[in-house]
VOKOLDREN-247143 format. One line per field, with one value per residue (C-alpha): residue in one letter; residue number from 0; x, y, z. Coordinates in steps of 0.1 Angstrom, whole numbers, plus 5000, padded with zeros to 4 digits. Layout:
<drentors>
code <- c(A_...)
pos <- c(NUM_...)
east <- c(X_...)
north <- c(Y_...)
up <- c(Z_...)
</drentors>
This chain:
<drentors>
code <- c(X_X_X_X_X_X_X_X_X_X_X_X_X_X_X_X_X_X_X_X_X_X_X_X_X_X_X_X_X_X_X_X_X_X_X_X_X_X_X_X_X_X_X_X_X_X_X_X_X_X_X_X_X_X_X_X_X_X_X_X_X_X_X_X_X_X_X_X_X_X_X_X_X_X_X_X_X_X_X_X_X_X_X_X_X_X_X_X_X_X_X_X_X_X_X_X_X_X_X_X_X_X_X_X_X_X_X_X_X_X_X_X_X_X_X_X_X_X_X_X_X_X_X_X_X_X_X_X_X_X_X_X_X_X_X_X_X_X_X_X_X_X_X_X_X_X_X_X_X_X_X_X_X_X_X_X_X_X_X_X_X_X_X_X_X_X_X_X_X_X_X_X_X_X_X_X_X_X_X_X_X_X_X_X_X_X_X_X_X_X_X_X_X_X_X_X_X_X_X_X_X_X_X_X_X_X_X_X_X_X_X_X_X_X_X_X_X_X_X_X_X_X_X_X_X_X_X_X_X_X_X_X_X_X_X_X_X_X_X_X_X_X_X_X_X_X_X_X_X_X_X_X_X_X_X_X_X_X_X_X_X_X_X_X_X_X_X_X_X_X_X_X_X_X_X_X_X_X_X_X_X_X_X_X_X_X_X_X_X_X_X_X_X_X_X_X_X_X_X_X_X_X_X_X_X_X_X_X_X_X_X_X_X_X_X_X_X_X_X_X_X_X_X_X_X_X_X_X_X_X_X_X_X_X_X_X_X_X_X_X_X_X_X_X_X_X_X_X_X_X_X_X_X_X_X_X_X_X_X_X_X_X_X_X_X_X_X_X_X_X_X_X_X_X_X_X_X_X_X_X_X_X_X_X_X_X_X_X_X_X_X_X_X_X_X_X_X_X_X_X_X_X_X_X_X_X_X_X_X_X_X_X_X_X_X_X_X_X_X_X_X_X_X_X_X_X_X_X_X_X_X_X_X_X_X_X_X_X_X_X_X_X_X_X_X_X_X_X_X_X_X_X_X_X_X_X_X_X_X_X_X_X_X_X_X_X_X_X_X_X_X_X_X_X_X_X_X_X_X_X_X_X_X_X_X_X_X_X_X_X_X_X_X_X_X_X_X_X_X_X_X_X_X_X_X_X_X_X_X_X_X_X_X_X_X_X_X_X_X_X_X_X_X_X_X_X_X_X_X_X_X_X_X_X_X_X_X_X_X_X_X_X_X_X_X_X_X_X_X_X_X_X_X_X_X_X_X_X_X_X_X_X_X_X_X_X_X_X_X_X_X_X_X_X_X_X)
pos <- c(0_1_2_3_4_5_6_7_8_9_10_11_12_13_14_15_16_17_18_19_20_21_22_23_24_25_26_27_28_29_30_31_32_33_34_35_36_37_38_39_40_41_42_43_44_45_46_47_48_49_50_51_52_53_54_55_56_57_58_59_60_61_62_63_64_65_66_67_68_69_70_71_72_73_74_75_76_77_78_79_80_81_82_83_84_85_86_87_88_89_90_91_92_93_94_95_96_97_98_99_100_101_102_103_104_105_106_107_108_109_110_111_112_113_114_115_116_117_118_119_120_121_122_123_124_125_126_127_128_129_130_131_132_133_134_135_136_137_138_139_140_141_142_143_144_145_146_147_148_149_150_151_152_153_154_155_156_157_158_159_160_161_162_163_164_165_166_167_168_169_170_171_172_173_174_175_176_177_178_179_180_181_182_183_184_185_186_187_188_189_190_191_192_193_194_195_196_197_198_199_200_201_202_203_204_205_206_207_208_209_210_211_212_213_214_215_216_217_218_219_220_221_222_223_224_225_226_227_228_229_230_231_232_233_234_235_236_237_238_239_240_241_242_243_244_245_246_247_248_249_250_251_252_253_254_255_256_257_258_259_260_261_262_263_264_265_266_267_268_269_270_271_272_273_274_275_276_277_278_279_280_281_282_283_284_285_286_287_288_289_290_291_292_293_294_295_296_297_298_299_300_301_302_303_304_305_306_307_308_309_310_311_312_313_314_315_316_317_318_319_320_321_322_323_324_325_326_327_328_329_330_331_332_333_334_335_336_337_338_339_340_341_342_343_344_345_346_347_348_349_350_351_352_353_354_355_356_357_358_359_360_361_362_363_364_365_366_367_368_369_370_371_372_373_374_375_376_377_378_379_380_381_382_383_384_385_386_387_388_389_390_391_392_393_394_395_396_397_398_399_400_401_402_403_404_405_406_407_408_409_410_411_412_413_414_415_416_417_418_419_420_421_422_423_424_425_426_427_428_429_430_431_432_433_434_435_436_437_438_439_440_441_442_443_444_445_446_447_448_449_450_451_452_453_454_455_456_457_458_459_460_461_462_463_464_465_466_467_468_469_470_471_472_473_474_475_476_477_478_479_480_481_482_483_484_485_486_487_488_489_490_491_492_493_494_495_496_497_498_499_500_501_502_503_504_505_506_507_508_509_510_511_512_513_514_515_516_517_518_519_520_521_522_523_524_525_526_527_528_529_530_531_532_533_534_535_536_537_538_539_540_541_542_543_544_545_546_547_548_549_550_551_552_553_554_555_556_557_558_559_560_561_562_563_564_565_566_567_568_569_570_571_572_573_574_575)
east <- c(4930_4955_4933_4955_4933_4940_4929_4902_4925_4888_4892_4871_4843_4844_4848_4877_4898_4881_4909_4909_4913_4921_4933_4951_4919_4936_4950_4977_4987_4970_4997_5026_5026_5020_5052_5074_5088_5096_5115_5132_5136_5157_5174_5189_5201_5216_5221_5234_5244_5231_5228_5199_5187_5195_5174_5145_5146_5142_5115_5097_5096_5088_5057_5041_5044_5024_5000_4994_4990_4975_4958_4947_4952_4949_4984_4980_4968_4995_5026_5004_5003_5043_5045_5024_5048_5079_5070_5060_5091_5111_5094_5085_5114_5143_5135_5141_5169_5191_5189_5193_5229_5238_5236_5256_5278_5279_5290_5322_5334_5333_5350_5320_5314_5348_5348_5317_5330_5363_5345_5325_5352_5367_5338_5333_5357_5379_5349_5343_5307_5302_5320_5296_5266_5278_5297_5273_5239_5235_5255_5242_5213_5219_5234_5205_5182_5198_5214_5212_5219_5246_5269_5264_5286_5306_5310_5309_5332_5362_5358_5354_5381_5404_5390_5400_5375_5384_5368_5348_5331_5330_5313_5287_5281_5277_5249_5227_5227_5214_5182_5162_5161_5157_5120_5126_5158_5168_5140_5118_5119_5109_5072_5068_5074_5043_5021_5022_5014_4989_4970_4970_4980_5014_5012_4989_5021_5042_5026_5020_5056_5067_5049_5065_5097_5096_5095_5118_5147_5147_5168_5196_5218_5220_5230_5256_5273_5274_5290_5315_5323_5304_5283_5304_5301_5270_5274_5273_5266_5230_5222_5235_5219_5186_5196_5207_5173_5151_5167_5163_5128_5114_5131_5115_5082_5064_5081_5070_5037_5029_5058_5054_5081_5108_5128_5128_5154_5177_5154_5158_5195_5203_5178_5206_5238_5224_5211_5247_5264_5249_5248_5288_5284_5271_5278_5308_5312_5335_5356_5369_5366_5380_5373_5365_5356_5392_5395_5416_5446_5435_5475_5486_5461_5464_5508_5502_5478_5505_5491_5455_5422_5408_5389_5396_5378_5401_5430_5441_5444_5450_5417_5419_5428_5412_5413_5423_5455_5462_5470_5481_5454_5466_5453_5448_5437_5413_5379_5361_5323_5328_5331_5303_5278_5291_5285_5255_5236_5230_5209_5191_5186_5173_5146_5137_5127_5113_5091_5076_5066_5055_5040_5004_5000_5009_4989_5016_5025_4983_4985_4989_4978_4983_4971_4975_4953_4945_4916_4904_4878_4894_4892_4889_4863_4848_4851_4865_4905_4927_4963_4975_5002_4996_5022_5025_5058_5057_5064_5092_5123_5114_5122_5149_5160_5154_5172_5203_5205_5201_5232_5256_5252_5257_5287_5303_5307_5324_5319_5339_5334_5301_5307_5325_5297_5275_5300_5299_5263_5262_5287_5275_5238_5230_5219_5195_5180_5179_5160_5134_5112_5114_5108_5077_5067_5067_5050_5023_5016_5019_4989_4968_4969_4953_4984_4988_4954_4958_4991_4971_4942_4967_4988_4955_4950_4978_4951_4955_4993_5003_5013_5040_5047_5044_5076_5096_5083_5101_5131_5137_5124_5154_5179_5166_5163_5191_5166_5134_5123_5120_5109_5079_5071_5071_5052_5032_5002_5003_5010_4977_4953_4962_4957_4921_4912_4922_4904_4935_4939_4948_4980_4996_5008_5021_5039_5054_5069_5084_5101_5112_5124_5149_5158_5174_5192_5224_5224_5212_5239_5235_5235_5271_5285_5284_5287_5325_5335_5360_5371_5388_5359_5355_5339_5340_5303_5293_5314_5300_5266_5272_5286_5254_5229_5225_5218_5188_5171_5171_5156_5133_5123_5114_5095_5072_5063_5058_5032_5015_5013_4995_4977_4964_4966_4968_4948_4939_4972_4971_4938_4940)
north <- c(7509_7538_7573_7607_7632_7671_7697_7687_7652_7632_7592_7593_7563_7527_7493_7483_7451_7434_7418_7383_7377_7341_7330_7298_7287_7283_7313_7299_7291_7324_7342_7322_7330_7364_7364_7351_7388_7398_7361_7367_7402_7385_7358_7384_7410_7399_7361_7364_7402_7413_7450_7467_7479_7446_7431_7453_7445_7411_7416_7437_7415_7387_7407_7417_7380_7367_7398_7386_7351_7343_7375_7376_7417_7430_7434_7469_7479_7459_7478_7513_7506_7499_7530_7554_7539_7544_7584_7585_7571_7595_7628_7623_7605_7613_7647_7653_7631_7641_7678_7668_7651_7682_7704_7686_7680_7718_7723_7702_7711_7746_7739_7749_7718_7714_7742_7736_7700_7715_7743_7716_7688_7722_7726_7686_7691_7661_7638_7611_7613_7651_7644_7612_7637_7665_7643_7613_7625_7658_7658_7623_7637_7665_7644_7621_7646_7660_7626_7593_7564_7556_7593_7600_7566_7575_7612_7606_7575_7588_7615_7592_7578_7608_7614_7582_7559_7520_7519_7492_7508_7542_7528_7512_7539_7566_7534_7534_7575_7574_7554_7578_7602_7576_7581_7615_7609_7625_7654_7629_7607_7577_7590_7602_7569_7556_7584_7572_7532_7540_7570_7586_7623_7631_7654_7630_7601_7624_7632_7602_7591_7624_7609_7576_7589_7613_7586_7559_7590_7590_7561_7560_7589_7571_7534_7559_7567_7526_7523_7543_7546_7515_7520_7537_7565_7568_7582_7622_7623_7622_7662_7654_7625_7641_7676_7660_7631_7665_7688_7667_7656_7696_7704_7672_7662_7702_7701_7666_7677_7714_7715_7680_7650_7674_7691_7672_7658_7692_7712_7685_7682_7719_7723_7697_7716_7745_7730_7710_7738_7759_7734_7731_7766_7759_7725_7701_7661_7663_7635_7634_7599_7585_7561_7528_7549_7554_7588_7611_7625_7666_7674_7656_7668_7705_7704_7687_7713_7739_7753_7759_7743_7709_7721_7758_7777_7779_7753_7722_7691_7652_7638_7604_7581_7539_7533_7567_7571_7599_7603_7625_7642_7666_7700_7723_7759_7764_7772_7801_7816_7827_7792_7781_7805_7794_7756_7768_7795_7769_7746_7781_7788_7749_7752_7786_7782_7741_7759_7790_7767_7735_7747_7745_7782_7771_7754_7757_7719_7714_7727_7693_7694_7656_7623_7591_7564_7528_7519_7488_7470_7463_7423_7428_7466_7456_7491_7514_7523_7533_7534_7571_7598_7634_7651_7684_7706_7727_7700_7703_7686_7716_7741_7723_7731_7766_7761_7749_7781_7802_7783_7787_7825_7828_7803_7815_7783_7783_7767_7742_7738_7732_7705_7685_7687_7671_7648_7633_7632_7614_7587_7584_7584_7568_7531_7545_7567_7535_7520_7542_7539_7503_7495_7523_7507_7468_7483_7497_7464_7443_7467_7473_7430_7426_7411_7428_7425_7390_7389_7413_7388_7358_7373_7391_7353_7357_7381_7414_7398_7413_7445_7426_7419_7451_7468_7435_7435_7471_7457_7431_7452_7474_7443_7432_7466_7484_7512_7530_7546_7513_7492_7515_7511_7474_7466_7499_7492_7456_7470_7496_7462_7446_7472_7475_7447_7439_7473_7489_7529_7532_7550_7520_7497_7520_7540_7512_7496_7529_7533_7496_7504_7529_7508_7478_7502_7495_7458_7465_7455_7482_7508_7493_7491_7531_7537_7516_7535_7556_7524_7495_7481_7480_7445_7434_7446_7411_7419_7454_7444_7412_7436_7463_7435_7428_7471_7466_7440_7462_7488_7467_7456_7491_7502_7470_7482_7520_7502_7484_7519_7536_7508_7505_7540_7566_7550_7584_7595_7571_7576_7610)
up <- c(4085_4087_4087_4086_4109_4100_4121_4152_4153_4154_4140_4110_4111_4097_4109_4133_4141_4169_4195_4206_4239_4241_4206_4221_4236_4267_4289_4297_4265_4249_4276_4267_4233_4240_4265_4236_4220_4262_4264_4228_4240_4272_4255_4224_4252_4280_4271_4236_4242_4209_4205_4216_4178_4163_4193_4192_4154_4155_4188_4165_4133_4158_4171_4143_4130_4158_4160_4121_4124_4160_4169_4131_4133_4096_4079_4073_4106_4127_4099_4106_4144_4141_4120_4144_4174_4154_4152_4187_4193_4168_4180_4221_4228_4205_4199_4240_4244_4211_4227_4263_4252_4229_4260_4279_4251_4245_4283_4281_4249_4263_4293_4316_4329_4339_4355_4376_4382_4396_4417_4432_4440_4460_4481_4492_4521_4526_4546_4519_4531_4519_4489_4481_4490_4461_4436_4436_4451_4435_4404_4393_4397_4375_4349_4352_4343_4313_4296_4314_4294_4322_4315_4354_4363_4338_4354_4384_4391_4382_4402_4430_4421_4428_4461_4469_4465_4451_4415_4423_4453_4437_4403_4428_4447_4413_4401_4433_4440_4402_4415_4424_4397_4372_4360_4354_4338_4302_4310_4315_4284_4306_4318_4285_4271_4299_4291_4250_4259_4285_4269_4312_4310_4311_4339_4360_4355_4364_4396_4407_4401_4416_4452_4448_4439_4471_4493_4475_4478_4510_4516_4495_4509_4541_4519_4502_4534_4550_4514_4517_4552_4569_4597_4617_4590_4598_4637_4634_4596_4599_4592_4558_4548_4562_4538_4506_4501_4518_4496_4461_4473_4481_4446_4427_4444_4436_4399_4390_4409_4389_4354_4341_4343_4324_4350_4383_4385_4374_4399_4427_4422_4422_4453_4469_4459_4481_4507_4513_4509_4529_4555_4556_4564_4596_4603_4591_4606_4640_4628_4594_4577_4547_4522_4548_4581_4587_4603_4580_4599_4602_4611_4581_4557_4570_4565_4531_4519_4535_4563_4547_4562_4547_4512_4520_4492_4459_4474_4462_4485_4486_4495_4520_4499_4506_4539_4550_4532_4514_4473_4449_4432_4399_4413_4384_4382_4412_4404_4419_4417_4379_4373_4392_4382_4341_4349_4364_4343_4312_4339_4350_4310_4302_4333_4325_4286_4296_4324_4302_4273_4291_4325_4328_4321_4282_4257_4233_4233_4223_4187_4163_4129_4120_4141_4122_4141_4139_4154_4177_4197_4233_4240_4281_4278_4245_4234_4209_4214_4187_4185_4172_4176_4174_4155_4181_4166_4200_4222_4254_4227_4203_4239_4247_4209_4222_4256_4232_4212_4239_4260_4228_4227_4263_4264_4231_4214_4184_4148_4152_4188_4178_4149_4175_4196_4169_4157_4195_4202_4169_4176_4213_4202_4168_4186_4213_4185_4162_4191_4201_4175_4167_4203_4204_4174_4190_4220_4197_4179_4213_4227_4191_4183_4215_4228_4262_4268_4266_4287_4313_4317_4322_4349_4366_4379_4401_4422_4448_4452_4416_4439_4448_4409_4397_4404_4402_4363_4361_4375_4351_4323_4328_4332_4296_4278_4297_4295_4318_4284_4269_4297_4304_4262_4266_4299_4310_4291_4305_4340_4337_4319_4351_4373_4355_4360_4397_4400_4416_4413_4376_4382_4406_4388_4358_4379_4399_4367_4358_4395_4399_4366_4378_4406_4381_4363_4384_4369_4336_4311_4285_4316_4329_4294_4292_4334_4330_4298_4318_4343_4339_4341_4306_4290_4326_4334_4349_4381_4385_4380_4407_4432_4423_4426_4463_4471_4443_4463_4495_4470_4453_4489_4505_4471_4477_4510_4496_4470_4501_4517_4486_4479_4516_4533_4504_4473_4462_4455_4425_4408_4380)
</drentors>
């Protein structure tokens, strides 16, 4: 039964749906029919390439069919459970994510994220390791936060590109510096998505990614350099590998810790930009390399820049081009500190208003006057557990709302300026807004029928090796749904069953689905479709996702043994 709570947000009494646990009479057949929307799920996407609403769709009509028939849920309670996901979906998710893209759409159509791109490709000096660490590193990271959906390939490639970098490399190295900012990506849409499925705190998810997360970055500045420059790149470019994964951590680890999952990512990346730059203050690499670890000629690169200093402040130069040649690289107007400070003051604007109304000092988000709720018996606890979403009209999308407002005034943005910016967002947006809710809605059924309880008790046979499991699920969630957001709907509450009931610390295995979810993105189809929109790439995803795959494995590899060290040294750090 569907019951509309006003006010306290208490379920009102009356008998509730009782889950079956094993409605095949067998558990292996009770977990096989339960795994049939995630096969349909990876047979409509990647297989048949169906588009992700259409997929979810069909997932969705699929799941509440066999919630209906095998799990015998009540008609009406498995469409309210849809329903109740589809708004969770709708306001948590879309409501962030919609205003995340409009910012960013805001700061190109008003030039200032040109400008900021232009003042920064002016300060990576001509080492393709510096500008891997700035371009790649830090602004992925920055784009990451605010939009993901694949824009920071999309960004950042090209750019690569121009410094010299062969697209196929430079489109591999823009996927695996996105890795690690993944979870929090689109101001943290992704651990928000966890939180709804697994009813843990938001703040508690965050942290416990947050620690995860901190160690998991410290590798992939030092895999960005071997890509571009080999191993030899690596000889005298360690104080900037060691500065760009210490600088994102110390900005992301405290602010996933204290603010919430919003703004790590944007804090940790802009913690980065300083710290590299004021390191090439002090320190620059005593051999200048190129795309391949071929030295870049100093000589030649100081008489075609005429007579200036490689990346001298405000000059135009021809970065090395592959294999240490150089290319021709349209200057433009150089960018100074006024530009900067323009790219920059929106992000400063974004944290500041997210921070005030979101940080634990506000109770702001709290207020909800609605909380729709379907109620349940759990098949594996045997108690009460509903399925509900609090309406909350103060929540961090409705600041970021704010954040948007207060970035057009300061910009100047124009009406029509403006009504491009919508027009875009639209056109770039309307399937991943389709999506959300039906897939929030599939999740919600899955966990109501009893069916993820029932998927949870068949793979909790595997035993204590599940660790192993856990973040390898994530990783071919994300390869199915393209998405973290969505991969932590469908398997986070499955991930937190098992974890129950192998009496592991109850944040483990949620958080370990959300990270190895971050970690497939690089070969998730939907992911490459939008990261090779500005390549040649384009409808040729299979070859960047082949050449991606192998630098996931090493990932997926070192974020096992970071689950065997919580799981065996620092437990704690996963229980609320």
């Amino acid at each position: 039964m569907l019951k509309s709570i006003v006010g306290s947000g208490a379920l009102a009494a009356g008998p509730a749906f009782h889950q079956s646990l094993n409605p095949a009479h067998s558990t292996l057949g009770s977990t096989l029919v339960a795994l049939i929307p995630i096969v349909l799920l990876l047979i409509l996407l990647p297989v048949l390439r169906m588009s992700a609403w259409q997929a979810v769709t069909i997932g969705a009509i699929v799941t509440i069919i066999l919630a209906i028939t095998v799990w015998k849920t009540p008609a009406g309670s498995a469409f309210g459970a849809w329903g109740i996901g589809a708004g969770t979906g709708f306001w948590s998710i879309n409501w962030i994510t919609f205003w995340g893209v409009v910012i960013y759409n805001t700061l190109v159509r008003t030039g200032a994220f040109e400008d900021f791109k232009r003042w920064l490709i002016q300060q990576a000096t001509a080492d393709v390791r510096v500008q891997t660490m700035l371009l790649a590193w830090a602004l992925g990271a920055l784009l990451e936060g605010l939009v993901g959906f694949g824009y920071p390939w999309a960004v950042v490639a090209p750019i690569l590109v121009g410094l010299g970098v062969i697209e196929l490399d430079a489109i591999r190295v823009a996927a695996l510096a996105n890795n690690a900012p993944v979870s929090f990506g689109a101001l943290g849409a992704p651990i928000i998505a966890l939180a709804a499925v697994t009813k843990l705190p938001l703040d508690t998810l965050s942290a416990s990614i947050g620690r995860i997360v901190a160690i998991l970055a410290l590798l992939p500045p030092w895999i960005l350099i071997v890509l571009v420059t080999g191993r030899r790149g690596l000889r005298g470019a360690w104080p900037l590998a060691v500065t760009a994964s210490l600088a994102f951590i110390a900005g992301q680890l405290p602010t996933s810790q204290y603010l919430g999952p919003y703004l790590p990512d944007i804090i940790g990346a802009v913690a980065a930009f300083g710290a590299i730059l004021l390191l090439l203050r002090f320190w620059r690499p005593k051999e200048v390399l190129g795309f391949g670890g071929v030295p870049v000629d100093q000589d030649q690169l100081t008489r075609t820049n005429g007579g200036s200093s490689p990346g001298a402040r405000g000059t135009p130069r021809e970065p090395a081009g592959p294999r240490g040649s150089l290319v021709a690289v349209q200057p433009g107007a150089a960018a100074g500190t006024r530009e900067a400070v323009r790219g920059l003051v929106p992000f400063f604007i974004l944290i500041a208003v997210v921070v005030a109304a979101t940080g634990p000092w506000s109770h702001l988000g709290n207020y909800n006057f609605v909380k729709p709720a379907v109620s349940t018996v759990s098949s594996l606890s045997n108690k009460a557990t509903d399925v509900s979403w609090a309406f909350a009209p103060a929540i961090a999308g409705t600041w970021i709302l704010v954040s948007w407002l207060v970035i057009v005034v300061v910009l100047r943005a124009t009406p029509g300026q403006l009504a491009d910016v919508f027009r875009t967002t639209f056109r770039q947006m309307w399937g991943a807004l389709l999506v959300a809710p039906i897939i929030f809605g599939l999740a919600d059924v899955f966990n109501y029928s009893g069916m993820a309880n029932t998927m949870a008790h068949g793979f909790s046979r595997i035993g204590p090796t599940f660790l192993i499991l856990a973040p390898i699920v994530g990783w071919i969630g994300v390869a199915l749904s393209g998405s973290n957001t969505s991969t932590n709907a469908l398997f986070g509450g499955f991930q937190y069953s098992v974890g129950g009931l192998l009496h592991m610390p109850p944040l483990l295995l949620p958080s370990l689905n959300s990270v190895g979810a971050e970690i497939g993105k690089p070969v998730a189809p939907q992911t490459a479709s939008v990261g090779v929109a500005t390549s040649t790439y384009v409808r040729r995803e299979g070859q960047v996702i082949r050449y991606n795959l192998p630098w996931t494995l090493v990932l997926v590899a070192y974020l096992i043994l970071i689950a065997l060290f919580y799981r065996g040294v620092l437990p704690g750090a996963m229980r609320p």
